[in-house]
Structure formats: structure tokens, C-alpha cells
ROVOMI-468066 format. One record per residue (C-alpha): residue number from 1; residue in three letters; y, z, x. Coordinates in Angstrom, 1 decimal, decimal comma, padded with zeros to 4 digits. Each point is the difference from the previous one (the first is absolute). Example, Ala and Ser with C-alpha at 12.3 -4.5 7.8 and 13.67 -1.06 7.14 Angstrom:
<recs>
REC   nr  rest      py      pz      px
REC    1   ALA  -004,5   007,8   012,3
REC    2   SER   003,4  -000,7   001,4
</recs>
This chain:
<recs>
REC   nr  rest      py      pz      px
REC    1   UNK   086,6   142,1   094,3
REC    2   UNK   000,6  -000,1   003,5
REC    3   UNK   002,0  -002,0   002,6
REC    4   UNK  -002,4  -001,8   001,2
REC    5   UNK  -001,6  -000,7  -003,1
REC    6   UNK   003,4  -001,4  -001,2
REC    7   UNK   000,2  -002,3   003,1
REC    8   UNK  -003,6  -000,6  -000,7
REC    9   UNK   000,7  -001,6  -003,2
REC   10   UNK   003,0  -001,3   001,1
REC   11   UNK  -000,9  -002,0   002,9
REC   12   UNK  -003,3  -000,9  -002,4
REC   13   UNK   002,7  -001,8  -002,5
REC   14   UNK   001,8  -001,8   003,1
REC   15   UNK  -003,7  -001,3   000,6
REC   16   UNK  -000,2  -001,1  -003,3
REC   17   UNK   003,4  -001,7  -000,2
REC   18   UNK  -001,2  -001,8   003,6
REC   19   UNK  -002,9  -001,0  -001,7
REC   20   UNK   001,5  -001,4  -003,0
REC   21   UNK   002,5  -001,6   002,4
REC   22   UNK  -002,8  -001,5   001,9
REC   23   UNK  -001,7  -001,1  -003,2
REC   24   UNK   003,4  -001,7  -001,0
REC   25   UNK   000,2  -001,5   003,1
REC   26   UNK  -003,5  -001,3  -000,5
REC   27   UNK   001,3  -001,4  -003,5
REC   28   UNK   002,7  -001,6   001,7
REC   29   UNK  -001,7  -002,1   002,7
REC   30   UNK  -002,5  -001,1  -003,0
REC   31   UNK   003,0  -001,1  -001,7
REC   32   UNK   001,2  -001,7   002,6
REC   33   UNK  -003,7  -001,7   000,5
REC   34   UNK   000,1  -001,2  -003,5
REC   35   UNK   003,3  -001,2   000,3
REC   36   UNK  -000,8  -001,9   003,4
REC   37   UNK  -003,2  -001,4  -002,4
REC   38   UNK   001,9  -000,7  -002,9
REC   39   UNK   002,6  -002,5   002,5
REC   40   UNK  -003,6  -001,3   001,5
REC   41   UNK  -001,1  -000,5  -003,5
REC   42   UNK   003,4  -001,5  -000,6
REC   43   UNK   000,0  -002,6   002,6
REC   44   UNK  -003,5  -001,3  -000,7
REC   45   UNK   001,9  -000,7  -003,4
REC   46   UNK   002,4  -001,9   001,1
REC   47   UNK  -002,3  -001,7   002,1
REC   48   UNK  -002,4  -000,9  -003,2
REC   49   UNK   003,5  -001,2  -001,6
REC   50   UNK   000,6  -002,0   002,9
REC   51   UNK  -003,0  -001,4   000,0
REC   52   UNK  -000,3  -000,6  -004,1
REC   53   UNK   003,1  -001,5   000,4
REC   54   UNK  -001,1  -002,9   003,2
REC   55   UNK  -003,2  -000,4  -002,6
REC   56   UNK   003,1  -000,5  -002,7
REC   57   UNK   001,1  -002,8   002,0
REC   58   UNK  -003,1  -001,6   001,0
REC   59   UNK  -001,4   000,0  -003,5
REC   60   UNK   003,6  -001,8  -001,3
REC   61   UNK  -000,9  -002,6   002,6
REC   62   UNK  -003,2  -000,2  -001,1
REC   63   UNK   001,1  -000,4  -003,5
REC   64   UNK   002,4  -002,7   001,1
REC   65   UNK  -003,0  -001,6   002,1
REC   66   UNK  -001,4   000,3  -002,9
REC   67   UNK   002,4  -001,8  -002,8
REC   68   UNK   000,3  -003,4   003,0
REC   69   UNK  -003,9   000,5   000,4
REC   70   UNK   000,2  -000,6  -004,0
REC   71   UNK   002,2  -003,1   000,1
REC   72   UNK  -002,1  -001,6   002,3
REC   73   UNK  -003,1   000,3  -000,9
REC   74   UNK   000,3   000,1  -004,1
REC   75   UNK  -003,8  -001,2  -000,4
REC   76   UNK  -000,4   004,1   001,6
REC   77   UNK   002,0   001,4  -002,7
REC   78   UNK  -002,9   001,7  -001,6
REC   79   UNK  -000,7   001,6   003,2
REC   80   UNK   003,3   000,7   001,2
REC   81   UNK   001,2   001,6  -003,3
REC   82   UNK  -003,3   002,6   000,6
REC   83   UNK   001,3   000,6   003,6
REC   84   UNK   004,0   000,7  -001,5
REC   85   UNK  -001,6   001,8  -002,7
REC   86   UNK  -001,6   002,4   002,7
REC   87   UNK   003,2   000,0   001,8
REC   88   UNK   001,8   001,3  -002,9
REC   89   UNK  -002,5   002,6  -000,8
REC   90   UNK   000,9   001,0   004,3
REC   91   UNK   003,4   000,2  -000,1
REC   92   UNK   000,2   001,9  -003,5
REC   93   UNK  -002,5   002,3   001,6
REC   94   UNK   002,8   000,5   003,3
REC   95   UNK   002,4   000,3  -002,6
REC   96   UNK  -001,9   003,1  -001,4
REC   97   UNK  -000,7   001,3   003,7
REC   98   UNK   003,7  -000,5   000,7
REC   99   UNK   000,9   002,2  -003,1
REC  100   UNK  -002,7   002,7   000,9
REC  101   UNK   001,5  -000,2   003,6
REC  102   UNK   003,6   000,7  -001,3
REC  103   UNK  -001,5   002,6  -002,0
REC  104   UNK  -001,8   001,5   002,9
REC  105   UNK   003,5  -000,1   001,9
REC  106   UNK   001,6   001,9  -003,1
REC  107   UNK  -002,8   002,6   000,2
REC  108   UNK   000,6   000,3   003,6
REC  109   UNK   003,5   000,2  -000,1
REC  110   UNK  -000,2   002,7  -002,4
REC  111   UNK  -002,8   002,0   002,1
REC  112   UNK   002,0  -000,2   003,0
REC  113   UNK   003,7   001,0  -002,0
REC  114   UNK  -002,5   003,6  -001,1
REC  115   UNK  -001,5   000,3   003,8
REC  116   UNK   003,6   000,4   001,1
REC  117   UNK   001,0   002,2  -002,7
REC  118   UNK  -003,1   002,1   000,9
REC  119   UNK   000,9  -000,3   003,7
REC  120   UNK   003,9   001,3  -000,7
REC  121   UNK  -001,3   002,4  -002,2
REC  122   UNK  -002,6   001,2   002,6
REC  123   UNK   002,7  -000,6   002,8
REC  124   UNK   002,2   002,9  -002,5
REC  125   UNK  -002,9   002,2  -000,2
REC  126   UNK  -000,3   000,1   003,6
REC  127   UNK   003,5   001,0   000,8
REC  128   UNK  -000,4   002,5  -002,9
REC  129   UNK  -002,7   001,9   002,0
REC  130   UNK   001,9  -000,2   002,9
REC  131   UNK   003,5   001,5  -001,4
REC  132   UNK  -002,3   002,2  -001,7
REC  133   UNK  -001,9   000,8   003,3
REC  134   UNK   003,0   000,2   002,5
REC  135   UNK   002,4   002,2  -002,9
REC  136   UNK  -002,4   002,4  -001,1
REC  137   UNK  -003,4   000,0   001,5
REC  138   UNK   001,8   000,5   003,5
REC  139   UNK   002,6   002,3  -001,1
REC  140   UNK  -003,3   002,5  -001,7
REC  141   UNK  -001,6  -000,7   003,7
REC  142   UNK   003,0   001,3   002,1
REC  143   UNK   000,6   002,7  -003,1
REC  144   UNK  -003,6   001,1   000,6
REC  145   UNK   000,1  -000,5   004,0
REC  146   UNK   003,6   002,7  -000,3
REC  147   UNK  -002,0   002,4  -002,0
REC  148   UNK  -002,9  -000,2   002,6
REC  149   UNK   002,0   000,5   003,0
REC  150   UNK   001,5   003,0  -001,8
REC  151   UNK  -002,8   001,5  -001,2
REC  152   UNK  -001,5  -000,2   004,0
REC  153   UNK   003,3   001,6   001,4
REC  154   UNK  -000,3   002,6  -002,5
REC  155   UNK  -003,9   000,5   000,9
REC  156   UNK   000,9   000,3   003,7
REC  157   UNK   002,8   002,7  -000,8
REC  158   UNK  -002,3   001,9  -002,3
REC  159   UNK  -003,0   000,3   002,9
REC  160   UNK   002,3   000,9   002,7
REC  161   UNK   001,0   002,3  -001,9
REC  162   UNK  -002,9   001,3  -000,7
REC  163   UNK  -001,5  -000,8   003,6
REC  164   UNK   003,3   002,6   001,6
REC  165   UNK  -001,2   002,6  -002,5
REC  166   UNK  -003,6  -000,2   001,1
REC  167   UNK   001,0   000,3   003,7
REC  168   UNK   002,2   003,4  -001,2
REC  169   UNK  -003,0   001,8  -002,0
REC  170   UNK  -002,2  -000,6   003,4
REC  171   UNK   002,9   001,0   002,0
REC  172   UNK   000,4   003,3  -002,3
REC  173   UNK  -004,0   000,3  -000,1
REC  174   UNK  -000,1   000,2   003,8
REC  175   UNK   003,2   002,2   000,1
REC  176   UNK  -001,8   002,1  -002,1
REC  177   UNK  -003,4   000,2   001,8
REC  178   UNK   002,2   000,6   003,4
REC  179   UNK   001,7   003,0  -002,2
REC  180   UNK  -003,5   001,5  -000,7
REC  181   UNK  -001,4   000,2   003,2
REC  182   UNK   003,4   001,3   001,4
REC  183   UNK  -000,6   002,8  -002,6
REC  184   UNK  -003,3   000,2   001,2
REC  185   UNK   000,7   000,8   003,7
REC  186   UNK   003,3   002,4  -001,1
REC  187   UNK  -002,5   002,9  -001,4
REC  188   UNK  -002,2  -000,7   003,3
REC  189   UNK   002,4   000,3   002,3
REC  190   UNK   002,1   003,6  -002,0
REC  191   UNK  -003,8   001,4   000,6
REC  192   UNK   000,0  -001,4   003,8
REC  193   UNK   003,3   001,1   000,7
</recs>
């Protein structure tokens, strides 16, 4: 395998672990949203309590209304006992609502206590990668980046090498060719002479 297939894969895993990054990153702000929705969600509940709790009071003074309503006018008592009877059947049915809503508040409670265990554990995974990315991952890249350099400086030595050697066999070849037609002209010139 070569060098620059290594790098190759190895700047292809750094692209991975940026994308899984990313994608944590991604998890994380819709943490955050659901978080930021569940204290929405949370306020609107205490806002319903509020509210259950102002209709608390109003239906005791009704009740009360009610009982003086009942002293006064006993010749309505048929009447009235149907109206407290419905009253009753209200506030046992607020009384339920109120239990659901502390129930509700217990499930929510609980839902948030697991979003922050999921958010500390996703807060650990994160830092994991990025010990994991800044001890090794980088170390491997500059390893890799050493070998490169060294394997270029070695490249360049080896060519002009090669390159000097070259330049000597043409020098040699027209050395040669030079010696030839020096030869050539010798036998001419013994016959001139």
C-alpha cells in the first residue's frame, strides 16, 4: 500500500470522525431543543396547576355560597342538594386531575433527570473523540506527514542523481563521437602529409 493511499484512508477516517462529530453535534442541539420543550412543557404545567388551583378556590366559594344559599332558602333544598351533588362530583374530578398532574410532574421529573444523564454522557463521548482525535488521530497525521516529507527528499536525491549521470553518459557519448572523427581526419591527414 502506498503513501498516499495510507493518507488516503487516513484523512478518509478524520472525515468520518468529523462527521460523527457533526452528527453528535446535531444530537446535542436536539437535546437541547427537547430540553428547552420539556421546560416549555413544564411551565404550561405549572400554569394548569395554577390555574386548577384559582378554580380550587372559586369552587370552595362556591361551595360555601352554596351551604348559606342552603340555609336560606330550605324550600330549594331538593334543588340545591342536586347542584352540591354536582359540585362534589367537580371537585372529586380536580382531585383526580390534580393527582394525574402530580403524576405527570413525576414522569417529567424523571424524563428530564435521564435527558441530563444522556446529555453528560453525550457531553463524555464528545470529549472522548476529541482526546481520542487530538492524541492519536493527529499524532498518525504528523507521523504520516514525517514519512511523506522523507520519502520526497529521498525522491529528489535519487533523480539528481540520476539526472548528473545522464548529463555524464551524453557528455562521454559526445566525447566519444568528437574522438571518432578526430580518428577520422588522423589517417587523412598521414596520407596528406
Amino acid at each position: 500500500m502506498t503513501v498516499s493511499e495510507k493518507l488516503d484512508i487516513l484523512l478518509g477516517q478524520q472525515q468520518k470522525s468529523q462527521e460523527s462529530l457533526n452528527d453528535l453535534k446535531a444530537g446535542q442541539e436536539k437535546l437541547w431543543s427537547s430540553v428547552e420543550e420539556l421546560r416549555e412543557g413544564q411551565e404550561k404545567l405549572w400554569s394548569s396547576v395554577e390555574e386548577l388551583r384559582e378554580g380550587q378556590e372559586s369552587l370552595r366559594i362556591s361551595v360555601e355560597e352554596l351551604r348559606i344559599g342552603q340555609e336560606a332558602l330550605r324550600s330549594n333544598q331538593e334543588l340545591l342538594k342536586s347542584g352540591q351533588d354536582a359540585l362534589w362530583t367537580n371537585q372529586n374530578k380536580l382531585w383526580d386531575n390534580q393527582e394525574k398532574l402530580w403524576y405527570s410532574q413525576q414522569k417529567l421529573k424523571e424524563g428530564q433527570e435521564k435527558l441530563m444523564a444522556g446529555q453528560q454522557k453525550l457531553s463524555d463521548d464528545v470529549f472522548a473523540i476529541r482526546v481520542h482525535l487530538e492524541n492519536i488521530t493527529d499524532r498518525t497525521i504528523k507521523i504520516v506527514a514525517e514519512g511523506h516529507t522523507d520519502l520526497s527528499r529521498k525522491l529528489d536525491e535519487a533523480v539528481k542523481v540520476r539526472s548528473e549521470r545522464e548529463l555524464l553518459l551524453v557528455r562521454m557519448n559526445f566525447l566519444e563521437g568528437e574522438i571518432t572523427k578526430v580518428k577520422r581526419r588522423l589517417p587523412e591527414e598521414e596520407v596528406s602529409a
